[in-house]
Backbone of each chain as ProteinMPNN parsed JSONL, in Angstrom:
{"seq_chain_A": "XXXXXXXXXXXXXXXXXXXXXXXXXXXXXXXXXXXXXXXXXXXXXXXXXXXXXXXXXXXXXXXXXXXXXXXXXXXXXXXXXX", "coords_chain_A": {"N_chain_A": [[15.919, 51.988, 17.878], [18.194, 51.497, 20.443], [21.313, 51.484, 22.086], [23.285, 50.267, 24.663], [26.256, 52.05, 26.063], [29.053, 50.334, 27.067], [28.125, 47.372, 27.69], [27.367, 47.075, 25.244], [24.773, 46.017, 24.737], [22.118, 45.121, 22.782], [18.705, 47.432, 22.544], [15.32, 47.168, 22.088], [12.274, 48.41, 21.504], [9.191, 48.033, 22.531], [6.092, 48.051, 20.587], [3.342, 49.784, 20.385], [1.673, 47.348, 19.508], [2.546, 45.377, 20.712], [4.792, 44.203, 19.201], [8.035, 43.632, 18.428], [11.416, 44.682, 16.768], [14.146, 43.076, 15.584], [17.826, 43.957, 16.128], [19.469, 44.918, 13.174], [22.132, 43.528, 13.228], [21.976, 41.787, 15.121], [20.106, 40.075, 13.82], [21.553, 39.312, 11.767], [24.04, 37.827, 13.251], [22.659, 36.025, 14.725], [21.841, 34.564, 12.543], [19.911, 34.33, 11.397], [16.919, 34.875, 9.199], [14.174, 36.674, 7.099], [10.938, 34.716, 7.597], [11.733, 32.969, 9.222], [10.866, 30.961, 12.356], [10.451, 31.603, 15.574], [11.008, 29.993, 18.506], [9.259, 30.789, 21.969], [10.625, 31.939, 25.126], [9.453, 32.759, 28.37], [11.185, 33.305, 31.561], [11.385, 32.642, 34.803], [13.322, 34.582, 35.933], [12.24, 36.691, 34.468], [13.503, 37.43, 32.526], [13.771, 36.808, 28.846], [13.486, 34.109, 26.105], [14.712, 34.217, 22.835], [14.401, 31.146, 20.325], [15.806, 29.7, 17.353], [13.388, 28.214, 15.334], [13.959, 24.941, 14.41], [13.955, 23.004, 11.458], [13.938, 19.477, 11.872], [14.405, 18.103, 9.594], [15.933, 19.73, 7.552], [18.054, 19.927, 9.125], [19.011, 17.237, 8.938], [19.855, 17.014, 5.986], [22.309, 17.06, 4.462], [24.24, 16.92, 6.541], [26.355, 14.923, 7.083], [29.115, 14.187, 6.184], [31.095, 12.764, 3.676], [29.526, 10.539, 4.548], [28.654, 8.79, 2.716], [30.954, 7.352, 1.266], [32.138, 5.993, 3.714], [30.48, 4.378, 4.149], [29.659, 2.585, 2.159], [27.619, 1.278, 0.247], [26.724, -0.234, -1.914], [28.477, -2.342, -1.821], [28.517, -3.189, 0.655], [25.692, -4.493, 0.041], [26.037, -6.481, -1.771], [27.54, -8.115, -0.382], [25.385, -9.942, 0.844], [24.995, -12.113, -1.749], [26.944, -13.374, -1.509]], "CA_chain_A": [[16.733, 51.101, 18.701], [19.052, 52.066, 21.148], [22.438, 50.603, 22.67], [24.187, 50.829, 25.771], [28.007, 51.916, 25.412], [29.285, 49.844, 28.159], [28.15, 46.261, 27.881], [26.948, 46.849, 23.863], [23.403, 45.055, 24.199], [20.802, 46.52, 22.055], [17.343, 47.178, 23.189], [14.781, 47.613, 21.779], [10.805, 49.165, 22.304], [7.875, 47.181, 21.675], [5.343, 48.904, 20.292], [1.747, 49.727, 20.846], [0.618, 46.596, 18.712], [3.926, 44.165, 21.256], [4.957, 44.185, 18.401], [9.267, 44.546, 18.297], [12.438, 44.713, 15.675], [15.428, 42.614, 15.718], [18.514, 44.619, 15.303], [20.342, 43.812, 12.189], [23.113, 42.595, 13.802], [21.301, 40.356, 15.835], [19.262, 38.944, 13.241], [23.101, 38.215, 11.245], [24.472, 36.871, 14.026], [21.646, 34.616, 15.181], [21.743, 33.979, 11.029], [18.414, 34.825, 10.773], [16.236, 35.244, 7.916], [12.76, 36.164, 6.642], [9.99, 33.621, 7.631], [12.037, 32.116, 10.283], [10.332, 31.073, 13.357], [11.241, 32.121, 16.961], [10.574, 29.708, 19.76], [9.839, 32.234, 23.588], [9.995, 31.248, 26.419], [9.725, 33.579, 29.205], [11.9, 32.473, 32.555], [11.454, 32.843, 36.507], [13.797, 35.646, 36.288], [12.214, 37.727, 34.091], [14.202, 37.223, 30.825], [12.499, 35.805, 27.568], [14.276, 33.639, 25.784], [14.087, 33.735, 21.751], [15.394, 30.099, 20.376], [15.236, 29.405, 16.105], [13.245, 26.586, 15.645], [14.954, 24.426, 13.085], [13.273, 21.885, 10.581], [14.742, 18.375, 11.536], [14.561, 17.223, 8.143], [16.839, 20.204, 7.127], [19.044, 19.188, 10.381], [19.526, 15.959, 7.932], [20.326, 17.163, 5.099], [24.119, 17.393, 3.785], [24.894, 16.506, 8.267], [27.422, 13.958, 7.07], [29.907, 14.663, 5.002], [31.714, 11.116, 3.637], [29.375, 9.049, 4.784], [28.054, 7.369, 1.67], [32.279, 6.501, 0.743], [32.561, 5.575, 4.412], [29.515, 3.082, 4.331], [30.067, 2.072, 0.891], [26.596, 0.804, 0.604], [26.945, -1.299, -2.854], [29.682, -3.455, -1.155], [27.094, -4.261, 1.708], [24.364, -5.616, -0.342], [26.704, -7.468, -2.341], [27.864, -9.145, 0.088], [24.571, -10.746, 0.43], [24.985, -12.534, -2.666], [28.399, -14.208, -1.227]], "C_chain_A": [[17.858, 51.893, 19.35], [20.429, 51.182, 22.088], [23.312, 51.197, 23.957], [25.124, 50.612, 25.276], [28.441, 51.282, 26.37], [29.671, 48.27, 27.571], [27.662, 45.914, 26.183], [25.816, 45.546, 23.715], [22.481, 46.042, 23.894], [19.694, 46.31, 22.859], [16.982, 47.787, 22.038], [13.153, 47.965, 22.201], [9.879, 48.181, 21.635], [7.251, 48.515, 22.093], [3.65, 48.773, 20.909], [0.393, 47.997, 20.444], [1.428, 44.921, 19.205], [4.227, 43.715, 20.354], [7.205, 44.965, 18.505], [10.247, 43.834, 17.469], [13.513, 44.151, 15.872], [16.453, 43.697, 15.004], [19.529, 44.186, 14.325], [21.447, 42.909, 12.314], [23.06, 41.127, 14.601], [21.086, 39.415, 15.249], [20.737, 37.958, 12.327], [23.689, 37.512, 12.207], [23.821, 35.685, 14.429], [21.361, 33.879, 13.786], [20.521, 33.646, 11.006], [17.786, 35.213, 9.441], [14.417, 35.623, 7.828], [11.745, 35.053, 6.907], [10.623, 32.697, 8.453], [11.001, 32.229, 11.105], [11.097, 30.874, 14.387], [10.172, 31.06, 17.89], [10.272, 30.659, 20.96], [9.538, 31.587, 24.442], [10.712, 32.489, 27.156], [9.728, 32.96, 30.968], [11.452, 32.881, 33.579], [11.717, 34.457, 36.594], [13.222, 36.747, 35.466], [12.488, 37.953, 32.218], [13.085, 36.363, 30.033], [13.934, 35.68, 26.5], [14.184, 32.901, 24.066], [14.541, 32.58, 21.502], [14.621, 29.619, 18.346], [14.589, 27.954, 15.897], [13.159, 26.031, 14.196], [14.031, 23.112, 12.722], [14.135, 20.887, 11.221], [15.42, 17.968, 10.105], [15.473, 18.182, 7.732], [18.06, 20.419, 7.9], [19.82, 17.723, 9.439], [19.934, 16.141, 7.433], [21.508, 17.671, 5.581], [24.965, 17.36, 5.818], [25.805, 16.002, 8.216], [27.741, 13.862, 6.462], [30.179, 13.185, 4.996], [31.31, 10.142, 4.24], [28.563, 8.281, 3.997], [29.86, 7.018, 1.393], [32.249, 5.599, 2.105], [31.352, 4.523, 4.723], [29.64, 1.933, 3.116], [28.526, 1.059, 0.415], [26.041, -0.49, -1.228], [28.07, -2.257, -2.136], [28.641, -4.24, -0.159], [26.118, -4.899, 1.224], [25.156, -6.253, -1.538], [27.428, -8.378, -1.375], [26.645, -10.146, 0.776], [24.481, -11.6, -0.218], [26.02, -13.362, -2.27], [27.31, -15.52, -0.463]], "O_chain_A": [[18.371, 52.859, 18.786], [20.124, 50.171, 22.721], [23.83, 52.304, 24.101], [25.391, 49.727, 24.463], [28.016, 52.055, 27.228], [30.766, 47.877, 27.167], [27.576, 44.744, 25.811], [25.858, 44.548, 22.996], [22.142, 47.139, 24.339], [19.555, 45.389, 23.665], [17.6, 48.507, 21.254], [12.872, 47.723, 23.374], [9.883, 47.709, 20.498], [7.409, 49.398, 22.935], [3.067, 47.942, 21.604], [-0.752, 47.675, 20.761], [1.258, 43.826, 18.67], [4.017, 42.502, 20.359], [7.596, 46.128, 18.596], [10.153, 42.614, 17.331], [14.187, 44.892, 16.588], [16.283, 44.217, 13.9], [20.324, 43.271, 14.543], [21.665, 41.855, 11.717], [23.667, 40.058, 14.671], [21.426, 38.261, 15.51], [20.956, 36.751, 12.221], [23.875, 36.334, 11.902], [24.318, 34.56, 14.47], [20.77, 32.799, 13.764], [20.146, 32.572, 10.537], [18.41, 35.962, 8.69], [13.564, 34.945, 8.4], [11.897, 34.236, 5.999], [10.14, 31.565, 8.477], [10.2, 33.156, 10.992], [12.14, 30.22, 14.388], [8.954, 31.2, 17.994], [11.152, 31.516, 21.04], [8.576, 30.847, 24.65], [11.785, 33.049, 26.93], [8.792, 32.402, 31.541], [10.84, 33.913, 33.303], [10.963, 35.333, 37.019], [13.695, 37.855, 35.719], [11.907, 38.406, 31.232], [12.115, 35.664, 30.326], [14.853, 36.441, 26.197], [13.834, 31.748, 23.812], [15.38, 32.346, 22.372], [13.451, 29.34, 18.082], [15.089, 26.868, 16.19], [12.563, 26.449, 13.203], [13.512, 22.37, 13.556], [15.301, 21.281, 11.237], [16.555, 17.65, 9.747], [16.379, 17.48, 7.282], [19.018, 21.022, 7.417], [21.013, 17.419, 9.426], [21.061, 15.701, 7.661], [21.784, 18.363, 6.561], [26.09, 17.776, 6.093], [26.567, 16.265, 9.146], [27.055, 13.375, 5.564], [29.768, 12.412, 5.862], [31.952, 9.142, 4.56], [27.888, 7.325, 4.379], [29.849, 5.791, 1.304], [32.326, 4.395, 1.863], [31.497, 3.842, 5.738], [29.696, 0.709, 3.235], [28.794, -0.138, 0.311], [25.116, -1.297, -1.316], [27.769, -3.35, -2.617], [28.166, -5.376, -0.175], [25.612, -5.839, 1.837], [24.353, -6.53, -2.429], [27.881, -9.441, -1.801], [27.071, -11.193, 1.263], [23.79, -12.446, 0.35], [25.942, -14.406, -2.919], [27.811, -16.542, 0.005]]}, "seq_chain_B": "XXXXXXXXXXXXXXXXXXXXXXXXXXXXXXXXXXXXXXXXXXXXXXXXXXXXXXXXXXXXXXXXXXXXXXXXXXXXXXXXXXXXXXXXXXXXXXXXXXXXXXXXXXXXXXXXXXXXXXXXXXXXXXXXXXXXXXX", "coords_chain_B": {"N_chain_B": [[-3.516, 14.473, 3.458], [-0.5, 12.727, 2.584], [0.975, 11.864, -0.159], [2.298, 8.342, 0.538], [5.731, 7.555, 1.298], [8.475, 5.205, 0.348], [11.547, 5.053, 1.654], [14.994, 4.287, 0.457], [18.08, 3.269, 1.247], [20.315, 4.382, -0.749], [19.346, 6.478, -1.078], [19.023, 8.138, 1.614], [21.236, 8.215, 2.089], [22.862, 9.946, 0.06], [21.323, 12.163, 0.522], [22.057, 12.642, 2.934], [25.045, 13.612, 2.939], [26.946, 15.756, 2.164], [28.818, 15.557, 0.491], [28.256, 13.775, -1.763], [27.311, 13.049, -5.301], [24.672, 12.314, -5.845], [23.3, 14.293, -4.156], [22.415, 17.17, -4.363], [20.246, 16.215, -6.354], [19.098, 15.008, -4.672], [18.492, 16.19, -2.229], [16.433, 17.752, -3.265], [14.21, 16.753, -4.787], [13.058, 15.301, -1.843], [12.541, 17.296, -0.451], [10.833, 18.791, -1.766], [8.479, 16.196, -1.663], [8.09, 16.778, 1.087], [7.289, 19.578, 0.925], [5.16, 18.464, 0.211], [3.296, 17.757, 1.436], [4.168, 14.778, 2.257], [4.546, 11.217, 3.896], [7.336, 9.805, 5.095], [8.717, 6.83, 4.712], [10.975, 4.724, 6.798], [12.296, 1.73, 6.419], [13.459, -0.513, 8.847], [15.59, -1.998, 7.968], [16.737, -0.577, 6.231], [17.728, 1.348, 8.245], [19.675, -0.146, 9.364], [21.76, -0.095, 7.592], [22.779, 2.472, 6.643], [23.925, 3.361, 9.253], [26.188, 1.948, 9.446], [28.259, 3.095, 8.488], [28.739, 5.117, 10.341], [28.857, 3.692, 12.417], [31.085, 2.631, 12.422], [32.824, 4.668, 13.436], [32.293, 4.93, 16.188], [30.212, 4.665, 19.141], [29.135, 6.457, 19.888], [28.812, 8.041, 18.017], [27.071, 6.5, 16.539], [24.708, 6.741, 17.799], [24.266, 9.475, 17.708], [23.365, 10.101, 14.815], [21.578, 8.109, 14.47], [19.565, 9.387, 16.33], [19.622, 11.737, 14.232], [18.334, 10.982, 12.468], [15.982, 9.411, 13.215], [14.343, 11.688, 14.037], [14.276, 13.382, 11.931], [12.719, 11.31, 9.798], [11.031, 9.724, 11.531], [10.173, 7.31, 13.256], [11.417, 3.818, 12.717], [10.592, 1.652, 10.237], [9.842, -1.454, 11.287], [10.895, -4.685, 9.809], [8.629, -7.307, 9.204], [7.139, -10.23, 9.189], [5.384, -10.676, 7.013], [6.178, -8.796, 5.07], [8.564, -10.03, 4.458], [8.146, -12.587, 4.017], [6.651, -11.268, 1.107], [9.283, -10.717, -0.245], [10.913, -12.396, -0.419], [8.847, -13.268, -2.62], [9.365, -11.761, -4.56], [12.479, -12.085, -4.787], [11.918, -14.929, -5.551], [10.952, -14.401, -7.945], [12.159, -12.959, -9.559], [15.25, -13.028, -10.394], [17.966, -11.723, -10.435], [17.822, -9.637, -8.191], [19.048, -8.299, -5.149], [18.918, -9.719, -2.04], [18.96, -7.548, 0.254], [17.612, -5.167, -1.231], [15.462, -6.218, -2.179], [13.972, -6.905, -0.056], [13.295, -3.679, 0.59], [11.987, -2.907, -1.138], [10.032, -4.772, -1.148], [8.873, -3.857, 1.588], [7.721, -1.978, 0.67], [5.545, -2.464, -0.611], [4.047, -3.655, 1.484], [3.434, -2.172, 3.096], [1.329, -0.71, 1.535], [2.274, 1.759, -0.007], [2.997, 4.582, -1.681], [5.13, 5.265, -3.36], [8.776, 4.146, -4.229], [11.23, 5.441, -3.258], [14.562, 5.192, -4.797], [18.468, 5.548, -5.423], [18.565, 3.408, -7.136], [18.821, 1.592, -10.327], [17.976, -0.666, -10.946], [16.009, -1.239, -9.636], [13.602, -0.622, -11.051], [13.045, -2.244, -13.008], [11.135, -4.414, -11.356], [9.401, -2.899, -9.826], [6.488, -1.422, -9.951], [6.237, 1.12, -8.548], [8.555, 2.443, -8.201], [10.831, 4.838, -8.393], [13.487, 6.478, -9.464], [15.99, 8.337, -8.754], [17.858, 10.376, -10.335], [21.202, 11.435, -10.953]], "CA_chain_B": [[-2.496, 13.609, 3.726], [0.491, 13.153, 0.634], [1.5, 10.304, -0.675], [3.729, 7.564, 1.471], [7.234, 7.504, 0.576], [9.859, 4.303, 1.383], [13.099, 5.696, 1.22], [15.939, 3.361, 0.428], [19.47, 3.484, 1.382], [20.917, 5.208, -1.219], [18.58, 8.261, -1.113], [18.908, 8.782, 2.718], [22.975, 8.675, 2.45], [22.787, 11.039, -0.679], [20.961, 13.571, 1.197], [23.088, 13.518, 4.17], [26.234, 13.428, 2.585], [27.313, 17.133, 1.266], [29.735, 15.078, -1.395], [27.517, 12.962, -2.546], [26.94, 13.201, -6.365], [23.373, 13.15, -5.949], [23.19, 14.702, -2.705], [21.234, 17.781, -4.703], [18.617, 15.982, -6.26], [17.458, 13.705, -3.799], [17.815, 17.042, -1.416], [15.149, 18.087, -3.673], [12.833, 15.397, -4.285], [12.574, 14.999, -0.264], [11.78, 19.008, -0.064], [9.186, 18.437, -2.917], [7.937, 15.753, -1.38], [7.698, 17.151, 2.123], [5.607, 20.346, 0.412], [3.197, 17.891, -0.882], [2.754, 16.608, 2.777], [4.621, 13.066, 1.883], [4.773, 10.73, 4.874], [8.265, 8.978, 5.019], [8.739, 5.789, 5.886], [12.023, 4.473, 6.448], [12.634, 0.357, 6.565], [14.276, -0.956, 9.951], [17.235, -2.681, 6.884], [17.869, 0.552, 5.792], [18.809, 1.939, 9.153], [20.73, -1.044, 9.503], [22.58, 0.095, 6.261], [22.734, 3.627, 6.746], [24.039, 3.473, 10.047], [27.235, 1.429, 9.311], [28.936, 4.566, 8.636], [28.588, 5.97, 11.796], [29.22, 2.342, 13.445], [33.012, 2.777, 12.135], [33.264, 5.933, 14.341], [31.935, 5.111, 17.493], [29.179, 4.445, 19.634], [28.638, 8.096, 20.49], [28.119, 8.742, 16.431], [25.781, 6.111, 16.126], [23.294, 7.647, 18.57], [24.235, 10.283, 16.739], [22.663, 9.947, 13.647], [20.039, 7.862, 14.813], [19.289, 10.521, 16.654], [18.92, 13.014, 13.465], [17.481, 9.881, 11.449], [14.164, 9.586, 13.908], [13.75, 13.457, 14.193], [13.476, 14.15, 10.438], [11.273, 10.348, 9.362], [10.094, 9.11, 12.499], [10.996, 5.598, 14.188], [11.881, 3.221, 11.492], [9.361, 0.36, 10.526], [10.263, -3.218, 11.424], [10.93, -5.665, 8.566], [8.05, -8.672, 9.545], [6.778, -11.397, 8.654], [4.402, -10.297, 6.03], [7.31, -8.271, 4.403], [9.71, -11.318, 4.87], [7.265, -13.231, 2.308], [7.071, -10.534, -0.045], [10.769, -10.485, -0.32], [11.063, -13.842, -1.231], [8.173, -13.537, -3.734], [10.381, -10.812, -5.612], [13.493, -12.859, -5.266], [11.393, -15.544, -6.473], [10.604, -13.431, -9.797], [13.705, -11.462, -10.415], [16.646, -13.707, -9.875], [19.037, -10.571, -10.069], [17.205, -9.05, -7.534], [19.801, -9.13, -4.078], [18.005, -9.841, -1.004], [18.194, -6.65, 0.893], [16.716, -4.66, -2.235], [13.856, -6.876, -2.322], [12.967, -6.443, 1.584], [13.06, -2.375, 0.817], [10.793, -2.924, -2.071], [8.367, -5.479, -0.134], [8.182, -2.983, 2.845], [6.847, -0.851, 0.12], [4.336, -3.334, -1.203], [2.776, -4.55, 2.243], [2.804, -1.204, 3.355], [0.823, -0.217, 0.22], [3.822, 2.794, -0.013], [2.886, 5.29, -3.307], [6.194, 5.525, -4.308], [10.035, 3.658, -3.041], [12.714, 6.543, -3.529], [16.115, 5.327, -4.509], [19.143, 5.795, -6.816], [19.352, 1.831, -8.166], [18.441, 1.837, -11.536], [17.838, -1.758, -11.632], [14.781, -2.091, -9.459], [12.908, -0.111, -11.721], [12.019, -3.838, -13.751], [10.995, -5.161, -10.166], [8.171, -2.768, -9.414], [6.262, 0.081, -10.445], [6.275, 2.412, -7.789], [9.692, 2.635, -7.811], [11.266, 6.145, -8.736], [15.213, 6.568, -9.334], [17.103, 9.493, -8.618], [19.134, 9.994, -11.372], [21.889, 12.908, -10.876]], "C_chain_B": [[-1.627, 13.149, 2.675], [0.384, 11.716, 0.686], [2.667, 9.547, 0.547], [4.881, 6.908, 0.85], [8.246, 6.607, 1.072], [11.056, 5.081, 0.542], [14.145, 4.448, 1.182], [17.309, 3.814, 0.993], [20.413, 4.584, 1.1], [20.877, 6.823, -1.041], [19.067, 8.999, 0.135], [20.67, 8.742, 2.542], [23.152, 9.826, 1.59], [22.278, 12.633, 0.079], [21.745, 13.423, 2.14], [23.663, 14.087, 3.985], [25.87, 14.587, 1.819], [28.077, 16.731, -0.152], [29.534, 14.372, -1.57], [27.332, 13.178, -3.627], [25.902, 13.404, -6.25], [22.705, 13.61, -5.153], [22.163, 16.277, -3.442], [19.913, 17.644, -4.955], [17.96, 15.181, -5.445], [17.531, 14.646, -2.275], [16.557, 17.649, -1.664], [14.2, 17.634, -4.091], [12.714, 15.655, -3.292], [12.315, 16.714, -0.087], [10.323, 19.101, -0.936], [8.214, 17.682, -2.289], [7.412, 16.295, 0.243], [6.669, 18.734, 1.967], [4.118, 19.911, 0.197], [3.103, 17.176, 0.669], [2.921, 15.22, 2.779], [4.712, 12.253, 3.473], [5.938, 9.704, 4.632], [8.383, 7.963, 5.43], [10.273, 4.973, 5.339], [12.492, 2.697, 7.309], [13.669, 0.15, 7.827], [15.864, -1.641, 9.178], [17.74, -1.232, 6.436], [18.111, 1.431, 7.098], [19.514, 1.16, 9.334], [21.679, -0.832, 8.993], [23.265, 1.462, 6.386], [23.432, 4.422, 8.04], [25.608, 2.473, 10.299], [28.753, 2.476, 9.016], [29.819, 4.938, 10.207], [28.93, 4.597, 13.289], [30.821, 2.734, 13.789], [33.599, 3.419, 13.295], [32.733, 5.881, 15.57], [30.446, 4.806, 17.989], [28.288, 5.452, 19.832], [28.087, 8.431, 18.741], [26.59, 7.456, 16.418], [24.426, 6.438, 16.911], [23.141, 8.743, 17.933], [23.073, 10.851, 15.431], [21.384, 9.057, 13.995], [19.054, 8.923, 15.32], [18.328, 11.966, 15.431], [18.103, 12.271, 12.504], [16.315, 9.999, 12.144], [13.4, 10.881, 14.075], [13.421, 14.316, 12.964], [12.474, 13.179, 9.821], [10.698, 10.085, 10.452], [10.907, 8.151, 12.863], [10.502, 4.745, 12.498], [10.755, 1.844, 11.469], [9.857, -0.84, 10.359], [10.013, -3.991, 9.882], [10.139, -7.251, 9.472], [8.081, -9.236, 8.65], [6.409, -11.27, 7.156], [5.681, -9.374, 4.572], [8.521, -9.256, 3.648], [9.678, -11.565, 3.269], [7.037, -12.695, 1.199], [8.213, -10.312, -0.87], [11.107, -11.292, -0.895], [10.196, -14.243, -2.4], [9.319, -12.685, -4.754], [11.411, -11.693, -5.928], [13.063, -14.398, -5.815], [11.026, -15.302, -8.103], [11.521, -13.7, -10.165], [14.89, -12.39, -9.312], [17.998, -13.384, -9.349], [18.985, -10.211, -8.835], [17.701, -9.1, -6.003], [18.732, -8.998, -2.581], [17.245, -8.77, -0.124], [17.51, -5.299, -0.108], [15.473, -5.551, -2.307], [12.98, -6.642, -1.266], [12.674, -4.809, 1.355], [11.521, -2.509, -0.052], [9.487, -3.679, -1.53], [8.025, -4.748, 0.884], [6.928, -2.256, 2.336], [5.317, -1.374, -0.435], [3.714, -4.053, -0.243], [2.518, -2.964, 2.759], [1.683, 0.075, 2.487], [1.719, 1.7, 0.092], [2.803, 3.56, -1.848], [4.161, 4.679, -4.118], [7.594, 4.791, -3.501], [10.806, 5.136, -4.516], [14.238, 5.882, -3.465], [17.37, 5.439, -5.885], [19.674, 4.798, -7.825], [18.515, 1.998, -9.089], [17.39, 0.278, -11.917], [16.247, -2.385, -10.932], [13.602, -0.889, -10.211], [11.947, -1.211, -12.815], [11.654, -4.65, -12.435], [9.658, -4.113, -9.86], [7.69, -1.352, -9.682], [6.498, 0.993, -10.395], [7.421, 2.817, -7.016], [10.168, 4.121, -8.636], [12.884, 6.523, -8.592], [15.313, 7.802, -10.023], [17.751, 9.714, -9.3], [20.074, 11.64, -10.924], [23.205, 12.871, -11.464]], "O_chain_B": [[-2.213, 13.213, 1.594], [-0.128, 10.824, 1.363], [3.563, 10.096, 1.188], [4.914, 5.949, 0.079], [8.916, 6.944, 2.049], [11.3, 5.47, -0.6], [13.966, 3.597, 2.053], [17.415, 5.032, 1.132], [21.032, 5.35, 1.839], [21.644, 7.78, -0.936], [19.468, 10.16, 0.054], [21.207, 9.641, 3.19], [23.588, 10.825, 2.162], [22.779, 13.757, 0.095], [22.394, 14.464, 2.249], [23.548, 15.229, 4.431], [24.913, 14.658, 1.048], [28.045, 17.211, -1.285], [30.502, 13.623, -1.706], [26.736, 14.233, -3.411], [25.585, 14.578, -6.439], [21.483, 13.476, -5.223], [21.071, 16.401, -2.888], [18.908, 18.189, -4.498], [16.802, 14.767, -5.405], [16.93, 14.231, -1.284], [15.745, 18.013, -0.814], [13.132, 18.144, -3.755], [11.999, 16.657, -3.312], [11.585, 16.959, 0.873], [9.163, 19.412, -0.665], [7.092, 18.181, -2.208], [6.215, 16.139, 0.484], [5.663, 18.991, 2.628], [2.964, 20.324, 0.089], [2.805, 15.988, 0.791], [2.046, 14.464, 3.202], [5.051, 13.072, 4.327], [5.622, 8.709, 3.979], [8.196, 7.855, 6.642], [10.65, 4.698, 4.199], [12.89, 2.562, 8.466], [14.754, 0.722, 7.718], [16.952, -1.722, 9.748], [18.913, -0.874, 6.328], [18.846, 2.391, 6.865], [20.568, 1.726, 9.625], [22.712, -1.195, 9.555], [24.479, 1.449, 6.182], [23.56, 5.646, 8.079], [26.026, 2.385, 11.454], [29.927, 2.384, 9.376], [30.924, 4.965, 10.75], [29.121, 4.656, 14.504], [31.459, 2.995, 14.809], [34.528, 3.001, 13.986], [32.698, 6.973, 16.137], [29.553, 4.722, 17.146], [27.062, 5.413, 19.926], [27.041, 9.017, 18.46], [25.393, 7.716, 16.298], [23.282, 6.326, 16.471], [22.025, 9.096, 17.552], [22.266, 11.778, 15.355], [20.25, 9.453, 13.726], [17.98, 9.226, 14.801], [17.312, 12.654, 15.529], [17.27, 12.836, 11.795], [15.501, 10.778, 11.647], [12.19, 11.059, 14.209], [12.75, 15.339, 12.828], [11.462, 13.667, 9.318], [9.484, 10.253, 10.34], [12.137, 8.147, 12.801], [9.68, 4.988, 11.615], [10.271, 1.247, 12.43], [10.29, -1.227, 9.274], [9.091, -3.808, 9.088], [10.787, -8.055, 10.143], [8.679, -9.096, 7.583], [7.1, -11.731, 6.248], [5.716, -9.59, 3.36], [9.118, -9.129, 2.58], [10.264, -11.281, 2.224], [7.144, -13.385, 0.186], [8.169, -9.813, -1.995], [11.662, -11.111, -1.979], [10.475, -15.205, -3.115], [9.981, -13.252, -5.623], [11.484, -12.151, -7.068], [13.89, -15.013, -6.488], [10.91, -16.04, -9.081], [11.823, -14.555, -10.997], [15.183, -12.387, -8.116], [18.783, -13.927, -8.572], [20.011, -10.377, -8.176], [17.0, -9.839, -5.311], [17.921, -8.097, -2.367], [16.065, -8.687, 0.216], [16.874, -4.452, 0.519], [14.424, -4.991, -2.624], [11.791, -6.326, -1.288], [11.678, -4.474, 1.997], [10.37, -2.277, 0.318], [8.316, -3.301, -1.501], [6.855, -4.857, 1.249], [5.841, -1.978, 2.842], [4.28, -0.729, -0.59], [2.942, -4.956, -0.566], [1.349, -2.582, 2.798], [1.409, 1.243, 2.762], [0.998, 2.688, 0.237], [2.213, 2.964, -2.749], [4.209, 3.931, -5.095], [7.589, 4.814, -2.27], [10.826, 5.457, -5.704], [14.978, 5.949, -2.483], [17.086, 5.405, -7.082], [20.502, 4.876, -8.732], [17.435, 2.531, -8.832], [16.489, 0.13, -12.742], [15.565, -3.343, -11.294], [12.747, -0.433, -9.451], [10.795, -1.126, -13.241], [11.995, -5.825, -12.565], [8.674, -4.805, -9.599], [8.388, -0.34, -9.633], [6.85, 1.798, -11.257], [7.516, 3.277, -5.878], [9.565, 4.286, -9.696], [13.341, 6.842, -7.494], [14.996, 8.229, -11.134], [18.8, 9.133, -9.02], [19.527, 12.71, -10.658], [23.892, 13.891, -11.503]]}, "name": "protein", "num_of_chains": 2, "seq": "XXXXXXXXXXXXXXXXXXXXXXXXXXXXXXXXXXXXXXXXXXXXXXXXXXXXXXXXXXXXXXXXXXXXXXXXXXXXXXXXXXXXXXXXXXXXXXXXXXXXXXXXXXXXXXXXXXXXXXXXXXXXXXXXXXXXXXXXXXXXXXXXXXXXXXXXXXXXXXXXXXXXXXXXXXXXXXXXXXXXXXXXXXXXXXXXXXXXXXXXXXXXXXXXXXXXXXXXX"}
């Protein structure tokens, strides 16, 4: 891998097999991991555009902090009973 | 194809909610169950319920969360007719038994459901294929 000093974007080489390496920094910043998957889409201009593609269901989870106090959800089905 | 899973109230606020008490295990039930290929199905009363939250705060939150509610179960299944009557057979039984706990549990029993997921303890004498969360 190689970096311009200038504008500090890495490149890198695909290989014989298009086959290419995220640089570590990348992959921490984009908070990347192992067995992620990469959406691509490649644009008009040229560019290709990786994008993580995220479970919904783990989009759900822990999303809303205080909102079982702020629903209170025994109070609501007791008031059924009124 | 897994088993079909009604989710109740409790379960789906637990998992949202980071400070939830049992916001771990019923993150992990619903990961368990989504390994085993579970199909969720989540009662049109419990978005009603679940979504009172997010009422408080605005119009913009409740799209909100609806929003991340249909993108992790799907679109929510109407409480009919057929459900209605089930509801009222239960609260015909089980006298305890408050109204909108009985419609979750009859969703689960017209939709022949495996299993209802939630953290009330008490409809566990109301129907088999009920399963509580304990944490």
């Amino acid at each position: 891998m190689a970096t311009t000093g200038k504008a500090r974007t890495p490149e890198v080489e695909l290989d014989r097999r298009h086959k290419i390496g995220l640089p570590p920094d990348v992959v921490e910043r984009a908070e990347l991991k192992a067995g992620d998957r990469l959406s691509i889409q490649v644009r008009r201009d040229g560019s290709i555009l990786l994008t993580k593609v995220t479970d919904p269901l783990e989009k759900f989870i822990g999303a809303a902090p205080g909102i079982s106090g702020a629903t209170n959800l025994e109070a609501l089905r007791d008031e059924w009973a009124r | 194809m897994g088993a079909v899973v009604v989710l109740d109230s409790s379960v789906l606020l637990s998992l949202w909610d980071p400070d939830d008490p049992r916001h771990a295990v019923a993150a992990s039930a619903i990961r368990d169950l989504r390994v085993a290929r579970a199909r969720f199905v989540v009662p049109s009363l419990v978005l009603a319920e679940v979504l009172v939250g997010a009422a408080r705060q605005g119009e913009g939150m409740i799209r909100l969360r609806l929003a991340q509610l249909r993108a992790a179960f799907g679109e929510p299944h109407p409480i009919d007719t057929k459900i209605g009557m089930a509801a009222a057979r239960l609260r015909g039984a089980h006298g305890s038994i408050r109204t909108p706990d009985a419609l979750v549990i009859a969703a689960a029993q017209v939709i022949g459901a495996d299993e209802v997921l939630t953290t009330d303890r008490r409809w566990e004498q109301v129907e088999h294929r009920v399963r509580v969360l304990a944490g």
